[in-house]
Residue, then its C-alpha position, 0 to 999 in steps of 0.5 A: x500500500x503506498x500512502x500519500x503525504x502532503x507537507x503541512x504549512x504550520x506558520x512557523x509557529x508565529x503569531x499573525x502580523x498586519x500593519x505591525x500589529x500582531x496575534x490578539x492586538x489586530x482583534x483589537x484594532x479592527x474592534x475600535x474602528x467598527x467602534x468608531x464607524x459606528x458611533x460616527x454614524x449614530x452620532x453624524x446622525x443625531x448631531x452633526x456629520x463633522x461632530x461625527x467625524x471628530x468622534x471617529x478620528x477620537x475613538x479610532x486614534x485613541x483606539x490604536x494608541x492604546x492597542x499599540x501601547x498595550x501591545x509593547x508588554x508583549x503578546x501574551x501579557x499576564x497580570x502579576x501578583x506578587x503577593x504571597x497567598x496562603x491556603x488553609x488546609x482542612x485535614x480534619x474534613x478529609x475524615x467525614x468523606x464518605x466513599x461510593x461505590x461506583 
C-alpha cells in the first residue's frame, strides 16, 4: 500500500502580523474602528456629520494608541501578583468523606 503525504504549512509557529500589529492586538484594532464607524454614524446622525467625524478620528486614534501601547508588554501579557497567598488546609474534613461505590 503506498500512502500519500502532503507537507503541512504550520506558520512557523508565529503569531499573525498586519500593519505591525500582531496575534490578539489586530482583534483589537479592527474592534475600535467598527467602534468608531459606528458611533460616527449614530452620532453624524443625531448631531452633526463633522461632530461625527471628530468622534471617529477620537475613538479610532485613541483606539490604536492604546492597542499599540498595550501591545509593547508583549503578546501574551499576564497580570502579576506578587503577593504571597496562603491556603488553609482542612485535614480534619478529609475524615467525614464518605466513599461510593461506583
Amino acid at each position: 500500500m503506498n500512502q500519500l503525504f502532503f507537507p503541512i504549512y504550520k506558520g512557523l509557529q508565529k503569531p499573525l502580523v498586519f500593519k505591525g500589529f500582531r496575534g490578539r492586538y489586530i482583534y483589537w484594532a479592527i474592534g475600535f474602528i467598527v467602534a468608531g464607524i459606528v458611533l460616527t454614524a449614530l452620532i453624524g446622525t443625531i448631531f452633526n456629520i463633522l461632530f461625527g467625524v471628530l468622534v471617529f478620528a477620537g475613538v479610532t486614534g485613541g483606539g490604536i494608541f492604546y492597542t499599540s501601547q498595550r501591545q509593547k508588554n508583549g503578546l501574551y501579557d499576564k497580570t502579576r501578583n506578587n503577593a504571597i497567598y496562603v491556603f488553609k488546609v482542612n485535614l480534619r474534613g478529609i475524615r467525614n468523606v464518605k466513599k461510593e461505590n461506583i
